[in-house]
C-alpha positions as CSV (number, residue, x, y, z in Angstrom):
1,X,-9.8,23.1,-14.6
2,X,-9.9,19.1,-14.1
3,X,-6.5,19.4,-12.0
4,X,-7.7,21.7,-9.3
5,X,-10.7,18.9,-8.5
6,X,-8.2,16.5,-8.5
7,X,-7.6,14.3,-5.3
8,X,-5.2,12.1,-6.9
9,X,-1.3,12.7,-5.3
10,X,1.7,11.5,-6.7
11,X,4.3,9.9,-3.8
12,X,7.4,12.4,-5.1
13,X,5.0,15.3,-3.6
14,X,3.7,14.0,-0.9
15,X,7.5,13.1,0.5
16,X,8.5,16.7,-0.6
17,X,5.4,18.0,1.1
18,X,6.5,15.9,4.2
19,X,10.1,17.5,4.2
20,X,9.0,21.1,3.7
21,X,6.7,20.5,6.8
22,X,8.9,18.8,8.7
23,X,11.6,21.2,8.4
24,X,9.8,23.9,8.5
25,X,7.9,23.3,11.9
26,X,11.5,22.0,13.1
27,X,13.0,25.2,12.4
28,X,10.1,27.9,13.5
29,X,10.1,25.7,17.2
30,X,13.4,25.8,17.3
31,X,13.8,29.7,17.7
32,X,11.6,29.4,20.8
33,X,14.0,26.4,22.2
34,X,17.3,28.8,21.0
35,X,16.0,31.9,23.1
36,X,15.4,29.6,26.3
37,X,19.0,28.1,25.7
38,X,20.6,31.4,25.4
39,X,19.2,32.2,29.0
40,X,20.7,29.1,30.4
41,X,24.1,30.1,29.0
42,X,23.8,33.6,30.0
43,X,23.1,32.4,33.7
44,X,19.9,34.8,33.9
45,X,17.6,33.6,36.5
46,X,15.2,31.3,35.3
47,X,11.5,32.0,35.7
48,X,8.9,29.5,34.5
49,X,5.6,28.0,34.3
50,X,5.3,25.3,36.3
51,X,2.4,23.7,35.0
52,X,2.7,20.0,36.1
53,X,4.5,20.6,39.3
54,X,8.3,19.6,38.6
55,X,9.8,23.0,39.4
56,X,10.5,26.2,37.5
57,X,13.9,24.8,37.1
58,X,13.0,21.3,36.0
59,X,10.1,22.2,33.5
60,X,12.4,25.0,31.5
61,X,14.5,22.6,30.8
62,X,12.3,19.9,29.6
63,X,11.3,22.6,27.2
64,X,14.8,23.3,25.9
65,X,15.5,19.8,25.5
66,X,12.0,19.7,23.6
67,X,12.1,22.8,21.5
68,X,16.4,22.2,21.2
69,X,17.4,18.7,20.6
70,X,14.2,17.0,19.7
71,X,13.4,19.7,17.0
72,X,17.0,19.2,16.0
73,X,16.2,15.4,15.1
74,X,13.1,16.5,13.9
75,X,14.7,18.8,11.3
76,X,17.6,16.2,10.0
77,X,14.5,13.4,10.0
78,X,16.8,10.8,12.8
79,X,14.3,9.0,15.7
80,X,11.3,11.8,14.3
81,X,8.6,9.4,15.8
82,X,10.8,9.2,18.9
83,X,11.4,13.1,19.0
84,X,7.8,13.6,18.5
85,X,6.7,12.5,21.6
86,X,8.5,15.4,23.8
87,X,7.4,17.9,21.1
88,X,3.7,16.7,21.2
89,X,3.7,16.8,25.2
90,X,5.1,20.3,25.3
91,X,2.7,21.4,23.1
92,X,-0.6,19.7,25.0
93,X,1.0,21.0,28.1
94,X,0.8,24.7,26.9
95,X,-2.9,24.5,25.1
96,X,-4.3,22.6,27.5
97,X,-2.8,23.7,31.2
98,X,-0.7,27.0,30.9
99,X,-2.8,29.0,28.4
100,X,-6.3,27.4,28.3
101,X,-8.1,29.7,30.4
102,X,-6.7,33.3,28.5
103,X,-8.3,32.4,25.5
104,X,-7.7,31.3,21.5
105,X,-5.2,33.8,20.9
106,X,-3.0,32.2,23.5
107,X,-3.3,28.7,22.2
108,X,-3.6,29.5,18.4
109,X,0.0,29.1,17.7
110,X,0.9,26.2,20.3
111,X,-2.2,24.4,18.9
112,X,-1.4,24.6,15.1
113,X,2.3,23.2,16.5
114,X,0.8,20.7,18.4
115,X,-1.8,19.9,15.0
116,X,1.7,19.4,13.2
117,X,4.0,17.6,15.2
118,X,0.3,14.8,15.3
119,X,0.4,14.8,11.8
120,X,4.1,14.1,11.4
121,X,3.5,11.3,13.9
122,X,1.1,9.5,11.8
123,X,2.7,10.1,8.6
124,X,6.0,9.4,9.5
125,X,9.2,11.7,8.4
126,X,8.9,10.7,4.6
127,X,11.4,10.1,1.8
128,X,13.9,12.8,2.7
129,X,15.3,12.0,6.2
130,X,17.8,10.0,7.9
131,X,15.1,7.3,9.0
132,X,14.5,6.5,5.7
133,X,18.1,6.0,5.1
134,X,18.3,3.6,7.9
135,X,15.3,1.5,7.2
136,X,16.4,1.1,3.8
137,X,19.6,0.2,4.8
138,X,18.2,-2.6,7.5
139,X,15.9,-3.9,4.8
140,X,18.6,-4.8,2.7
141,X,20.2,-6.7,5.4
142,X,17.2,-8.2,5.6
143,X,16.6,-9.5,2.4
144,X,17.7,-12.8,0.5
């Protein structure tokens, strides 16, 4: 009974915890990002919000880049701060000027994405990703 009261967290879970989340949020964005590609290759005509006046054109793809290449580096852990950014603006974008006004079912999912992709900017990517293996590598460099 002591363990579920404990608040004490060991670092192996924590980085483990970071990966699962990380990859996981990578991967579920990344079906939305796949099914917007897949229009662009199929030439379909493109209709889109246009919620900060760039274009229909312009906007979709800022989302497929998002949702495709950034959650891409998201899911292999390379420039995850970096690919945050894009990720955490598409998401802000949809809660707070595309589906604002219809109500929480519209921005449940969006928001719990957007609630993520924050986190994972604070925390960093963890143990298991390329950063890590390139700050460790630079550190070493570094050292005497």
């Amino acid at each position: 009974m002591k363990r579920v009261f404990n608040t004490n967290y060991n670092h192996q879970s924590l980085d483990f915890a970071l990966f699962m989340l990380r990859v996981g949020a990578s991967c579920f964005i990344l079906t939305h990002g796949w099914s917007k590609l897949s229009k662009v290759l199929s030439g379909a005509e493109i209709q889109f919000a246009d919620p900060i006046g760039l274009g229909m054109e312009i906007s979709f793809y800022l989302v497929i880049f998002a949702e495709v290449i950034c959650a891409v580096l998201l899911l292999i852990g390379l420039a995850t701060r970096l690919a945050l950014i894009p990720l955490i603006i598409n998401m802000a974008v949809i809660v707070f000027m595309v589906h604002f006004q219809e109500g929480f079912q519209k921005i449940e999912l969006p928001a719990f994405y957007l609630l993520v992709f924050l986190f994972l900017m604070f925390s960093g990517p963890g143990r298991y990703s390329i950063d890590n293996v390139i700050n460790r590598r630079g550190n070493r460099r570094l050292t005497f």
